[in-house]
Backbone and ligand atoms as CSV (ligand in chain L), in Angstrom:
chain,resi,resn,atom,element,x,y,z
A,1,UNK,N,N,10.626,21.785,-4.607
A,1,UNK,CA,C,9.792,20.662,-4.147
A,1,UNK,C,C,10.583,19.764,-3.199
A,2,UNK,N,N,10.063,19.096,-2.141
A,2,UNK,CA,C,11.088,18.164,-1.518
A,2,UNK,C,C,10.820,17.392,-1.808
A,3,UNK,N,N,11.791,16.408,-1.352
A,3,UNK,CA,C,12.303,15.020,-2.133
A,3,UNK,C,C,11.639,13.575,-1.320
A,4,UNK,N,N,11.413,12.935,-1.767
A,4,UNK,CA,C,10.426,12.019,-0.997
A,4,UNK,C,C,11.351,11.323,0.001
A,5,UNK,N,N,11.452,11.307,1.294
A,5,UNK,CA,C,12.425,10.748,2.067
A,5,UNK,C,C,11.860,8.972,2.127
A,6,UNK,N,N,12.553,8.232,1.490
A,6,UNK,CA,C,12.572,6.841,1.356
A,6,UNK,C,C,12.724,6.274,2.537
A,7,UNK,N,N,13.891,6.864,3.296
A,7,UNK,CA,C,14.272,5.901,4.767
A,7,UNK,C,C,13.139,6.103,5.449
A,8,UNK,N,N,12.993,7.665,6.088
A,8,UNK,CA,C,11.818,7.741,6.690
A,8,UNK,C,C,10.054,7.096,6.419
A,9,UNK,N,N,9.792,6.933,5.549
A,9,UNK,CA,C,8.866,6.403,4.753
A,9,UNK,C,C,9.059,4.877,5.582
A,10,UNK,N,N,10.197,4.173,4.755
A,10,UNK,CA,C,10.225,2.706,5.092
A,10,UNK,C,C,9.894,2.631,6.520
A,11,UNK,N,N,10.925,3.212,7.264
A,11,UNK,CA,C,10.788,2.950,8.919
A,11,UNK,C,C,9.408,3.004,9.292
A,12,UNK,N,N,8.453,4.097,8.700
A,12,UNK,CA,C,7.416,4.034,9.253
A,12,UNK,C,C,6.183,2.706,8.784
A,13,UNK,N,N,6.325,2.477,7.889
A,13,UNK,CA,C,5.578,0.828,7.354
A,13,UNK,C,C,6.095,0.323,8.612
A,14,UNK,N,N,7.918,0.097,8.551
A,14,UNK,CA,C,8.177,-1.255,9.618
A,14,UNK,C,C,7.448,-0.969,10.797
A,15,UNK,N,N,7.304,0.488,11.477
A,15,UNK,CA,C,7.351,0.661,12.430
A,15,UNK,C,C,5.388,-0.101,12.650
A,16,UNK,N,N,4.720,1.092,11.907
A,16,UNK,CA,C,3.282,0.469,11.723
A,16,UNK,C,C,3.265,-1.169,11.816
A,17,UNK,N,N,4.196,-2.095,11.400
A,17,UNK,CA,C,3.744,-3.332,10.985
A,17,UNK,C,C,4.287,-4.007,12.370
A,18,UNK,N,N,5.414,-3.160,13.112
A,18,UNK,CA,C,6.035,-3.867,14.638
A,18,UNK,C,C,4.419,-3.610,15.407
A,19,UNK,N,N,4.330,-2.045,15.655
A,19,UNK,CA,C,3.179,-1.637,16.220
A,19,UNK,C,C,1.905,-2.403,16.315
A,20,UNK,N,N,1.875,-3.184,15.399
A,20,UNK,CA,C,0.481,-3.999,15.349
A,20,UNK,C,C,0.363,-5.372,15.358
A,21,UNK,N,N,1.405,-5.833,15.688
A,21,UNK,CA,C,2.424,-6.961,15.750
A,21,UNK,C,C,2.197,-7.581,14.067
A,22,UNK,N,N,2.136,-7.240,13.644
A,22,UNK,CA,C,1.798,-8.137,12.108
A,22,UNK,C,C,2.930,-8.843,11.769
A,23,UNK,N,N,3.432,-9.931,11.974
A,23,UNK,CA,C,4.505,-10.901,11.531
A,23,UNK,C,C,4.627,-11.665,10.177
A,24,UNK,N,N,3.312,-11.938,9.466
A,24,UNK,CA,C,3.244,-12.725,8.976
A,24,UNK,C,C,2.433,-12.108,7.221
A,25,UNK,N,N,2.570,-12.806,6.370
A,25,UNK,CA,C,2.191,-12.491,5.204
A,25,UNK,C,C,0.872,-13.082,4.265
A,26,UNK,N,N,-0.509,-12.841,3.604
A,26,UNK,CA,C,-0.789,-11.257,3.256
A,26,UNK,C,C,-0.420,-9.968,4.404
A,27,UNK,N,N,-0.041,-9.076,4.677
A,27,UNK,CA,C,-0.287,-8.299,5.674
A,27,UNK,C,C,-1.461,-8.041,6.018
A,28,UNK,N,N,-2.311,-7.780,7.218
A,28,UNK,CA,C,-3.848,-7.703,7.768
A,28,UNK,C,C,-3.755,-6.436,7.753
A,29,UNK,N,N,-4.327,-5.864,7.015
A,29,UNK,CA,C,-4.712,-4.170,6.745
A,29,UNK,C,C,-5.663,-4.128,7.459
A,30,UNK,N,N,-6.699,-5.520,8.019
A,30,UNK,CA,C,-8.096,-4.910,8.550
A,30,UNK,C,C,-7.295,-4.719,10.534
A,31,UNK,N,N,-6.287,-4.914,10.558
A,31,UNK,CA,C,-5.764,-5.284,12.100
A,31,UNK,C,C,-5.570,-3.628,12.099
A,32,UNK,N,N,-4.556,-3.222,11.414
A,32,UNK,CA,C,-4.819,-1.005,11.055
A,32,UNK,C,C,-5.729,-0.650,11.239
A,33,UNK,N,N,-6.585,-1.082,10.738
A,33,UNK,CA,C,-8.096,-0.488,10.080
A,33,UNK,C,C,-8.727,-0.160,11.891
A,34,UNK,N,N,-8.528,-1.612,12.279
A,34,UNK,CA,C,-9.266,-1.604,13.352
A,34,UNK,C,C,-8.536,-0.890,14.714
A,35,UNK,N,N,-7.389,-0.654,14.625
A,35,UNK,CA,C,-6.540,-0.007,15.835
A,35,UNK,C,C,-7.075,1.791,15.276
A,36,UNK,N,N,-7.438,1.921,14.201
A,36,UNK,CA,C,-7.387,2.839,13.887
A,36,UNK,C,C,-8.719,3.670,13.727
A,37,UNK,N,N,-9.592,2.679,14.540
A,37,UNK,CA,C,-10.895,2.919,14.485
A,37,UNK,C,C,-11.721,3.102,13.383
A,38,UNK,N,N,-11.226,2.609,12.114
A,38,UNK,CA,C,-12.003,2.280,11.197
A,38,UNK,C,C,-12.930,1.395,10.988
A,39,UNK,N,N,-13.994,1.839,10.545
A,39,UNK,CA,C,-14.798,0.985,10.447
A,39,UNK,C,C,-14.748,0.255,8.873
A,40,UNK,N,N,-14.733,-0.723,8.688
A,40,UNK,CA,C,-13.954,-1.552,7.561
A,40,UNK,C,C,-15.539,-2.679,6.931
A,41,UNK,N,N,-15.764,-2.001,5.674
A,41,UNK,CA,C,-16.822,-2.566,4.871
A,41,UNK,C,C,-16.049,-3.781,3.621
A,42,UNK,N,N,-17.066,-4.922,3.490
A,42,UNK,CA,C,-16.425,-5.336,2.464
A,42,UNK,C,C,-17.617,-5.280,1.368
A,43,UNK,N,N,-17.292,-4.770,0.035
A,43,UNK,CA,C,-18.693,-4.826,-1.181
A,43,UNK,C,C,-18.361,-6.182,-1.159
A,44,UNK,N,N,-19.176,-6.340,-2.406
A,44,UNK,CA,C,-19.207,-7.412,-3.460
A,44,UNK,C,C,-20.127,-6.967,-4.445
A,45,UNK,N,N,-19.476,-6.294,-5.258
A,45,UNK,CA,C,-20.284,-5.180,-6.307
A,45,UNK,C,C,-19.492,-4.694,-7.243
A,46,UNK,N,N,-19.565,-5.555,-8.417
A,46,UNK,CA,C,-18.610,-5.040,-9.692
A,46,UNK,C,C,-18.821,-3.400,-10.267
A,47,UNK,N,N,-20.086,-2.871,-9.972
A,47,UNK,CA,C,-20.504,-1.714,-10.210
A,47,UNK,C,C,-20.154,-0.543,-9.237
A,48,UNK,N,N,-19.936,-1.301,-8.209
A,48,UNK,CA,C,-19.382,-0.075,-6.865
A,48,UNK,C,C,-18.011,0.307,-7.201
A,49,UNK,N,N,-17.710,1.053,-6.405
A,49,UNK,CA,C,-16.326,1.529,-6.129
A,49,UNK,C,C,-14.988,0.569,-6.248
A,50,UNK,N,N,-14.480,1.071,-6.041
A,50,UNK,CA,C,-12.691,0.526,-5.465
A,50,UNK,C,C,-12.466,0.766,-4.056
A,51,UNK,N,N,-11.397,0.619,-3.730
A,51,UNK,CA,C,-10.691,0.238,-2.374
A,51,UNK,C,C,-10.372,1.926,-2.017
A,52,UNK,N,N,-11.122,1.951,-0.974
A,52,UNK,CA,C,-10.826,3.369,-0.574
A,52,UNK,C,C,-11.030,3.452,0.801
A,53,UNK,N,N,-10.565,4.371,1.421
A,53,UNK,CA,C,-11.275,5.289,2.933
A,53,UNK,C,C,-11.626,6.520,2.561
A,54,UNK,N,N,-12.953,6.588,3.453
A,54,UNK,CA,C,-13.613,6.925,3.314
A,54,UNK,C,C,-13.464,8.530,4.692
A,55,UNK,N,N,-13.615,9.739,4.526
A,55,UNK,CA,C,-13.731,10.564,5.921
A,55,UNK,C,C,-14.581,11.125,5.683
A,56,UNK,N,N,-15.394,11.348,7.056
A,56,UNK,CA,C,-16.321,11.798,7.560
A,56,UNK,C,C,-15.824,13.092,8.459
A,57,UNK,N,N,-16.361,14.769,8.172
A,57,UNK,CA,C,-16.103,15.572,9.480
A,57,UNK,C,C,-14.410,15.601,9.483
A,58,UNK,N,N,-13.994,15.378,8.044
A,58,UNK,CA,C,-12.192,15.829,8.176
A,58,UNK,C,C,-11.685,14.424,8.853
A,59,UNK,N,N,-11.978,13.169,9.252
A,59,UNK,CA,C,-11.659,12.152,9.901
A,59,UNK,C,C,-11.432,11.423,8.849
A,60,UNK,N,N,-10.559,10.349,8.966
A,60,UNK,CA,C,-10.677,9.192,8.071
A,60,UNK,C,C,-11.394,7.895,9.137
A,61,UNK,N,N,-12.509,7.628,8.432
A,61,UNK,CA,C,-13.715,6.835,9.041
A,61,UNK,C,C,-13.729,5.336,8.662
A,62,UNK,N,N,-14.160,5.689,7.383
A,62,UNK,CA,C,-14.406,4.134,6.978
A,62,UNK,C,C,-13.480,3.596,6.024
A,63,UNK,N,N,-13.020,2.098,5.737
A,63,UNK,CA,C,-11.780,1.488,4.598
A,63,UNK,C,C,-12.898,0.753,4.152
A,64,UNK,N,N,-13.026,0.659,2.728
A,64,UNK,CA,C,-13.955,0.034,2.317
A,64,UNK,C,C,-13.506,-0.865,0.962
A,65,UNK,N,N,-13.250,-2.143,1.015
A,65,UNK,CA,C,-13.113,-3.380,0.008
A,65,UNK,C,C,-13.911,-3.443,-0.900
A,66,UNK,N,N,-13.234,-3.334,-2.109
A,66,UNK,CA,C,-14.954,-4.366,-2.730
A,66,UNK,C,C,-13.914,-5.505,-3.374
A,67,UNK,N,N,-14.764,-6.650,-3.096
A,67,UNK,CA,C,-14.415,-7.800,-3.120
A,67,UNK,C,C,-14.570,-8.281,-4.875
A,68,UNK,N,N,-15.731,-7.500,-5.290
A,68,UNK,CA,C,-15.330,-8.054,-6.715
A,68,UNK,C,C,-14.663,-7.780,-7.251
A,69,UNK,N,N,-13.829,-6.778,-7.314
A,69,UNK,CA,C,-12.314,-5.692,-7.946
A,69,UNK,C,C,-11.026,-6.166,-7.290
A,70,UNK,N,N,-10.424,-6.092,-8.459
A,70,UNK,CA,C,-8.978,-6.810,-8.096
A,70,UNK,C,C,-8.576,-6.614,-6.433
A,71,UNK,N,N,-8.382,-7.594,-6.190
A,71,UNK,CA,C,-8.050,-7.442,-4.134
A,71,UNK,C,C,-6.728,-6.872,-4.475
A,72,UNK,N,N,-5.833,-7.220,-5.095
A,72,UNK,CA,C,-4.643,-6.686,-4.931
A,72,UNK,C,C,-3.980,-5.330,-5.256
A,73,UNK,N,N,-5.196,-4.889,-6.468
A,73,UNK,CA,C,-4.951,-3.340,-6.610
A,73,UNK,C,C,-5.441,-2.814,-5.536
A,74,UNK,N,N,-6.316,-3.144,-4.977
A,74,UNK,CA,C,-7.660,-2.434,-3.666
A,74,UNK,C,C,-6.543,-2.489,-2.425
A,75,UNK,N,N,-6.059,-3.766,-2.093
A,75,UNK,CA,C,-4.986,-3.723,-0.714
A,75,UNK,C,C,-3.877,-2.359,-1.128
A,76,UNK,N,N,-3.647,-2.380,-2.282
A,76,UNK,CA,C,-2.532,-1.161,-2.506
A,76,UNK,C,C,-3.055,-0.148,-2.475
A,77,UNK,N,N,-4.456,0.471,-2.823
A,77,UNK,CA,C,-5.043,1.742,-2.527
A,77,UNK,C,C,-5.273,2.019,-1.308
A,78,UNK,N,N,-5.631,0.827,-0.324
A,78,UNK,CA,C,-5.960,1.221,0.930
A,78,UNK,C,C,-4.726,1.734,1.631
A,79,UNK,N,N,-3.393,0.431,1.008
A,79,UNK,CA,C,-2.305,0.898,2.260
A,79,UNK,C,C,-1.551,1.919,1.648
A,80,UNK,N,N,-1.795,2.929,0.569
A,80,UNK,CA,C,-1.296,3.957,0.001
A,80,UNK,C,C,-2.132,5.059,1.034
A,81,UNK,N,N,-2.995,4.534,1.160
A,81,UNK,CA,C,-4.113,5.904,2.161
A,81,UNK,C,C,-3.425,5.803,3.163
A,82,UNK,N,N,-3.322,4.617,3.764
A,82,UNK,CA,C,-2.900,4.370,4.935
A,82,UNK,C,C,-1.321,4.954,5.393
A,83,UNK,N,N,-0.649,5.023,3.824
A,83,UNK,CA,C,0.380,5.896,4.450
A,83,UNK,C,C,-0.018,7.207,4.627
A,84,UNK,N,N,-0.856,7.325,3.864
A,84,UNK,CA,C,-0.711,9.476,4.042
A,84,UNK,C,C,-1.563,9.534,5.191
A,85,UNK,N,N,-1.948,8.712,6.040
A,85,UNK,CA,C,-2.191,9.005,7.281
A,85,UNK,C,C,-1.419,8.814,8.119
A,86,UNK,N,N,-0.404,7.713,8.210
A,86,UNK,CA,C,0.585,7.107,8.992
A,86,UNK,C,C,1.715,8.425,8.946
A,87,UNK,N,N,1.897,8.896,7.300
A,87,UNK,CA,C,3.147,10.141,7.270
A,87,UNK,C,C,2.385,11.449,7.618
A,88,UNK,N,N,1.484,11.436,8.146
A,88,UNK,CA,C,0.570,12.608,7.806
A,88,UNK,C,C,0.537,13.405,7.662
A,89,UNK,N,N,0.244,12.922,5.902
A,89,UNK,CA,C,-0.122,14.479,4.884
A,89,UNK,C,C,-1.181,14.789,4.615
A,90,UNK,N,N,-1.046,15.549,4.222
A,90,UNK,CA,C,-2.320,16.929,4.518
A,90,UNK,C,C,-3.611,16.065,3.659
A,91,UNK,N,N,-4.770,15.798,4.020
A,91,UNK,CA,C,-6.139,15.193,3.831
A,91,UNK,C,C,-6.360,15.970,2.472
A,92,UNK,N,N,-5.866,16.769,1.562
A,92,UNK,CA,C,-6.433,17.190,0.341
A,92,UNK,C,C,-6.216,16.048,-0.545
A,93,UNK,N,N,-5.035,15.287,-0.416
A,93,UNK,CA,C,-4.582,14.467,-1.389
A,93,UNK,C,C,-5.441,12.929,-1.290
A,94,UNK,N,N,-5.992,12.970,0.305
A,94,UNK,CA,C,-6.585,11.489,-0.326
A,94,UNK,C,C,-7.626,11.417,-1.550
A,95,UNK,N,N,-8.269,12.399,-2.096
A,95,UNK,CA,C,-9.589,12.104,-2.946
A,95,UNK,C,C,-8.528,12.062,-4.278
A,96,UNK,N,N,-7.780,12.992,-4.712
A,96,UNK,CA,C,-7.154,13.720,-5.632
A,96,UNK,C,C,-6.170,12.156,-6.136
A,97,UNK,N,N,-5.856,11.610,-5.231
A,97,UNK,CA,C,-4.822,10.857,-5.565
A,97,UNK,C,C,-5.801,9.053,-5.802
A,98,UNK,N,N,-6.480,8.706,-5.178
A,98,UNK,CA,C,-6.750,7.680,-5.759
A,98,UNK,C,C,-7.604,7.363,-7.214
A,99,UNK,N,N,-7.923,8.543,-7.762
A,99,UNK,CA,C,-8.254,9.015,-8.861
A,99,UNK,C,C,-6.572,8.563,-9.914
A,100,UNK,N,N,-5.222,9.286,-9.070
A,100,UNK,CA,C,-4.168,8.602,-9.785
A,100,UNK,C,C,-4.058,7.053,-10.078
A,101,UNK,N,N,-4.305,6.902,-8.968
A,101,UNK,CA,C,-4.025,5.193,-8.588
A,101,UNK,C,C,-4.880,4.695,-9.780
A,102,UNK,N,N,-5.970,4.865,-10.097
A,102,UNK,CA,C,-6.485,4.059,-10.921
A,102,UNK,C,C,-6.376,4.493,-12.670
A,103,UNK,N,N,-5.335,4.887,-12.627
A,103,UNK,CA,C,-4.146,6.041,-13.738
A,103,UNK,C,C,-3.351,4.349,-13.700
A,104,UNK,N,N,-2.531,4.166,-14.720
A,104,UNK,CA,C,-1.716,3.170,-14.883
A,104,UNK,C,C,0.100,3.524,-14.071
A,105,UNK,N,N,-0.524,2.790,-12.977
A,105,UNK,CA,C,0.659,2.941,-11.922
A,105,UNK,C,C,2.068,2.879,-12.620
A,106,UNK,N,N,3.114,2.977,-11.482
A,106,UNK,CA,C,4.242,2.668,-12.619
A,106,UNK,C,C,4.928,2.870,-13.485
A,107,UNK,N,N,4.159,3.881,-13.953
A,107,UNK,CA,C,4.792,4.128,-15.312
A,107,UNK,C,C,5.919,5.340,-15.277
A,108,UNK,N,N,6.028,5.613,-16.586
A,108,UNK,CA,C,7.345,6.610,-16.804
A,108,UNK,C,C,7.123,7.702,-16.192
A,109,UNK,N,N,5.768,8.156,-16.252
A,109,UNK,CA,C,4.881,9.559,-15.748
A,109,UNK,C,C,5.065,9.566,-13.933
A,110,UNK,N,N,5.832,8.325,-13.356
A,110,UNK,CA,C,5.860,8.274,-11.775
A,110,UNK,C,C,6.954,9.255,-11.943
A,111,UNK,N,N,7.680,9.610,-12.558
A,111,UNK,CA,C,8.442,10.948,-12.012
A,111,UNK,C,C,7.964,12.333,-11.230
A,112,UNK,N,N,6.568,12.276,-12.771
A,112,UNK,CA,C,6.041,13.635,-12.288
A,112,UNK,C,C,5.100,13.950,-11.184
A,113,UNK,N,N,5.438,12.533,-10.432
A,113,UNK,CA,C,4.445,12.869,-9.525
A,113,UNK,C,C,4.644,13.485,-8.158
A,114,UNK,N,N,3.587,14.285,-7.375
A,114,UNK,CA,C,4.184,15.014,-6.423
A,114,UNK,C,C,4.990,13.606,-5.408
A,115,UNK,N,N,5.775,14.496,-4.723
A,115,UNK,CA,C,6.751,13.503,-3.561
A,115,UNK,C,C,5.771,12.418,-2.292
A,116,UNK,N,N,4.645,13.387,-2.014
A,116,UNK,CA,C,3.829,12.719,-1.136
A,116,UNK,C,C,3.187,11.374,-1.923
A,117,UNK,N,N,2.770,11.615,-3.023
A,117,UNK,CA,C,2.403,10.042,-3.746
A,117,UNK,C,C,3.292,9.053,-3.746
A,118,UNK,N,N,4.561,9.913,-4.396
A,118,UNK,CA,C,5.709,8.674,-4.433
A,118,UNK,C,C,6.021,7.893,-2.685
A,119,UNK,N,N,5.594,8.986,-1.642
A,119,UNK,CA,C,6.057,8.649,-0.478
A,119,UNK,C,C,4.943,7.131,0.013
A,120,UNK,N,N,3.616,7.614,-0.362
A,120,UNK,CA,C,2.496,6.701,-0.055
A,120,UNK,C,C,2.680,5.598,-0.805
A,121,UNK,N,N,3.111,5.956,-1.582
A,121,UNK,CA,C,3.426,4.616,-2.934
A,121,UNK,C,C,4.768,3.753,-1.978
A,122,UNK,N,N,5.299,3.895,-1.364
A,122,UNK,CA,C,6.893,3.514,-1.123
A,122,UNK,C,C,6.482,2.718,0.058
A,123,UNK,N,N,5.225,3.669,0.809
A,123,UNK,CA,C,4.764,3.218,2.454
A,123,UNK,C,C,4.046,1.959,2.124
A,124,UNK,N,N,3.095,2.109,1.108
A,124,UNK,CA,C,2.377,0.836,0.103
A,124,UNK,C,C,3.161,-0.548,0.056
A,125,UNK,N,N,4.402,0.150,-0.601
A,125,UNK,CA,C,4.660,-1.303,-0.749
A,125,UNK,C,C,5.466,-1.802,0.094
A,126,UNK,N,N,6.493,-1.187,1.216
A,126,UNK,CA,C,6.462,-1.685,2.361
A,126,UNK,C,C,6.099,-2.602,3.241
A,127,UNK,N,N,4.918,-1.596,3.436
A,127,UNK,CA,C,3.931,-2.484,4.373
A,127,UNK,C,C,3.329,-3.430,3.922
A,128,UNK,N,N,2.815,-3.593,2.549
A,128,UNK,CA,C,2.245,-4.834,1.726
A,128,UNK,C,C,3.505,-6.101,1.640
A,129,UNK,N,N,4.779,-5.547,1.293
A,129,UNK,CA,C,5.549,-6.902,0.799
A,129,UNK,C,C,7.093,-6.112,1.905
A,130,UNK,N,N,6.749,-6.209,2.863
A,130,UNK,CA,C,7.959,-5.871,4.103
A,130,UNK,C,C,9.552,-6.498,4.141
A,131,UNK,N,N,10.449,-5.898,3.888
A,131,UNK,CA,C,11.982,-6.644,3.350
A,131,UNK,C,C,11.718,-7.764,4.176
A,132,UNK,N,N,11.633,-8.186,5.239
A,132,UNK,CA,C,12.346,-8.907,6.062
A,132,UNK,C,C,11.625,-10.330,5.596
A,133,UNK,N,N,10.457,-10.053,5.308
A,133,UNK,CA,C,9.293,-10.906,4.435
A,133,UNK,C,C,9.735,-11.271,3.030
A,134,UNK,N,N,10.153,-10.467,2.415
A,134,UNK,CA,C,10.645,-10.934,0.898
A,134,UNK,C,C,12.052,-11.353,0.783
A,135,UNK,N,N,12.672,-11.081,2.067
A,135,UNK,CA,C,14.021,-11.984,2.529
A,135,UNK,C,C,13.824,-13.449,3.012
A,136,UNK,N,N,12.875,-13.492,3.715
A,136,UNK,CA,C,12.722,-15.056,3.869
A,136,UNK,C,C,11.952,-15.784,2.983
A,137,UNK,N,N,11.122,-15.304,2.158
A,137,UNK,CA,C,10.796,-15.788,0.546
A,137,UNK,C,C,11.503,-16.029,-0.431
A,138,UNK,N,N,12.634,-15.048,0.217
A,138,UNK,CA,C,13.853,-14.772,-1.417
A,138,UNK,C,C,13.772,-16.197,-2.361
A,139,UNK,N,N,13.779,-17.329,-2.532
A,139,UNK,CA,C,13.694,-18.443,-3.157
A,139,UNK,C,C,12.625,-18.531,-4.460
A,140,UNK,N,N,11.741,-17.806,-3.994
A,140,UNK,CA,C,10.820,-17.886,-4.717
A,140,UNK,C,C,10.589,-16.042,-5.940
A,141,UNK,N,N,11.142,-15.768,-5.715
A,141,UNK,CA,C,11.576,-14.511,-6.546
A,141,UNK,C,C,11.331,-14.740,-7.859
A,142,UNK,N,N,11.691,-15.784,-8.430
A,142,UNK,CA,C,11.737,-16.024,-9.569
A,142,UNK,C,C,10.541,-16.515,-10.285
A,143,UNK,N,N,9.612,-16.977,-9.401
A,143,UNK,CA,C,8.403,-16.925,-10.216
A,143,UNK,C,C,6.548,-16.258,-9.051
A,144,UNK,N,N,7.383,-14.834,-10.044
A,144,UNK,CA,C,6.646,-13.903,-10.005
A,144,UNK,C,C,4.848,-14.267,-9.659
A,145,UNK,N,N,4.203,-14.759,-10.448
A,145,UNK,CA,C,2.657,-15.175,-10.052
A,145,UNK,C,C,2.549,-15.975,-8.743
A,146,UNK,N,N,3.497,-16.185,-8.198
A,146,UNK,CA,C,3.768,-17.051,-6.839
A,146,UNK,C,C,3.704,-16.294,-6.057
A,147,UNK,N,N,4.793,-15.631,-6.295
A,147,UNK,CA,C,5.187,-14.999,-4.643
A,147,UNK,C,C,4.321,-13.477,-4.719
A,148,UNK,N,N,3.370,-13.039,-5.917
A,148,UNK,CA,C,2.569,-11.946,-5.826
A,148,UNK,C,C,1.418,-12.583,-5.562
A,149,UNK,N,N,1.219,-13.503,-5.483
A,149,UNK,CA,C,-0.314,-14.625,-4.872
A,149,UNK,C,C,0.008,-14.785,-3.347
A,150,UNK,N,N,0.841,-15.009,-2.916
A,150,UNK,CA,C,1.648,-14.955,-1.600
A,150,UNK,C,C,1.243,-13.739,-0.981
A,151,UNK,N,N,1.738,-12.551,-1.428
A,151,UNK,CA,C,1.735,-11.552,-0.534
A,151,UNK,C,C,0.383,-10.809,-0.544
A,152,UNK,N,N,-0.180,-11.295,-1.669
A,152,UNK,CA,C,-1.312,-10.491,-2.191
A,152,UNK,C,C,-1.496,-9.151,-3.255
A,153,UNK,N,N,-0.430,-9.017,-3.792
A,153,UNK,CA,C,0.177,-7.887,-4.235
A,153,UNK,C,C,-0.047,-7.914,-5.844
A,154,UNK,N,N,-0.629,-7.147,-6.793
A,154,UNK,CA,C,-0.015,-7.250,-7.742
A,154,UNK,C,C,1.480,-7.593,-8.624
A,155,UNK,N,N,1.560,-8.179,-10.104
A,155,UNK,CA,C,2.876,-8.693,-10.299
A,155,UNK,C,C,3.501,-7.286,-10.694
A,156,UNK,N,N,3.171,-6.378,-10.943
A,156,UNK,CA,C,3.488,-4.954,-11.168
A,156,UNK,C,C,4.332,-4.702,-9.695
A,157,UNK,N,N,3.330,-4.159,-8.475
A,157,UNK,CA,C,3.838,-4.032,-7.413
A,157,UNK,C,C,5.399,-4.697,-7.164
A,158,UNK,N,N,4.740,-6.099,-7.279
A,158,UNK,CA,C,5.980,-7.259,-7.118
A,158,UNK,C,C,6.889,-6.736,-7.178
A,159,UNK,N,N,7.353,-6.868,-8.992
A,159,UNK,CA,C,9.028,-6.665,-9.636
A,159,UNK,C,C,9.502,-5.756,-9.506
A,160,UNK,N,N,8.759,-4.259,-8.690
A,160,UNK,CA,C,8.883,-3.376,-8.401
A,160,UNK,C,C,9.860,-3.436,-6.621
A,161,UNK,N,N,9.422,-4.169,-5.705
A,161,UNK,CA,C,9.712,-4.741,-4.441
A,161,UNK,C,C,11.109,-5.434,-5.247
A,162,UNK,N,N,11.213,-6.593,-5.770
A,162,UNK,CA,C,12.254,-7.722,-6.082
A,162,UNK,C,C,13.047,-6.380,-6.612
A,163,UNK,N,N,12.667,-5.760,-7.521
A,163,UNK,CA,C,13.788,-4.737,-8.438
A,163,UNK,C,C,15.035,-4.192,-6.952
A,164,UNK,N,N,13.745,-3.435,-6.143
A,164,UNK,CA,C,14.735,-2.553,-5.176
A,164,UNK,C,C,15.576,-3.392,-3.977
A,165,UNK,N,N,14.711,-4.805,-4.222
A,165,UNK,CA,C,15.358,-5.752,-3.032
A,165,UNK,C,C,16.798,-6.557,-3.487
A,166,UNK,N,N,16.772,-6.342,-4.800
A,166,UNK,CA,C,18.317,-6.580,-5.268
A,166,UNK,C,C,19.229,-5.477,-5.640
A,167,UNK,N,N,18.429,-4.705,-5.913
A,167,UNK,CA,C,19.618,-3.328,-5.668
A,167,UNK,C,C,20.014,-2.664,-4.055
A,168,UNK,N,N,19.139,-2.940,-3.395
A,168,UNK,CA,C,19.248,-2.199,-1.648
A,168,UNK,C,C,20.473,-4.003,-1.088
A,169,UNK,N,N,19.499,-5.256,-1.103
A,169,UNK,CA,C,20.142,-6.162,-0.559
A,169,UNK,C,C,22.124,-6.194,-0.444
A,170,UNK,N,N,22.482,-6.245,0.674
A,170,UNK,CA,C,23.910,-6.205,0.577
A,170,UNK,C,C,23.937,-7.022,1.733
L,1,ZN,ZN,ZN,-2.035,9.270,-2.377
């Protein structure tokens, strides 16, 4: 199996987030959406779906919100899609995998998962909570419901970002 290349992964969030000039924090997933010719729905429907794209004809077409479901799990499903299009892997995995996503992320079982998830998962949180962004926040690290209200991110996601940003930071 190959191994999920982390550097490559990261560069490509940064690169996506230079590309679209996105400077600033929540990150605008709908600014992607729209370079990317998506057409970008928002629900408001506790009974509908989750945060997904949608393809049409082998395309990825539509990103679709629903506003009554956690925004912050939904921003992480979208920009998990958004990597396996950005790394682009093979279109079998988008249906297959957000079926994971709504599996309890995180957990011990993230070993067994194929490399392309872990890769979308890595591009996810990247592009959602971007070093250079959680470097000039660094202050606020310490209280977690803050700075995951900040970025928009789940507190899961979060300590997950802070974990690797004090082990990578040198
Ligand atoms: Zn996936």
């Amino acid at each position: 199996m190959i191994k999920p290349n982390y550097k490559f992964v990261k560069d490509m969030a940064r690169k996506v987030l230079k590309d679209h000039k996105i400077t600033s924090i929540p990150t605008d997933l709908k600014k992607i959406f729209d370079k990317l010719g998506l057409q970008f729905i928002e629900l408001d429907n506790p009974s509908d779906i989750d945060g997904a794209i949608i393809e049409i004809d082998g395309k990825p077409r539509i990103a679709v919100l629903n506003k009554a479901k956690s925004i912050s799990r939904q921003r992480f499903t979208l920009a998990h899609e958004l990597g396996h299009i950005f790394l682009s892997h093979n279109k079998r995995d988008f249906y297959e995998v957000v079926e994971n996503e709504s599996e309890v992320p995180d957990s011990p079982s993230e070993k067994a998962k194929p490399s392309k998830e872990i890769e979308a998962d890595v591009f996810a949180s990247e592009l959602l909570i971007p070093y250079q962004q959680l470097k000039k926040h660094h202050d606020r690290v310490n209280d977690l419901e803050n700075i995951s209200r900040l970025f928009q991110v789940s507190k899961d996601t979060m300590s997950i970002a802070i974990a690797n940003y004090w082990r990578y930071a040198k």
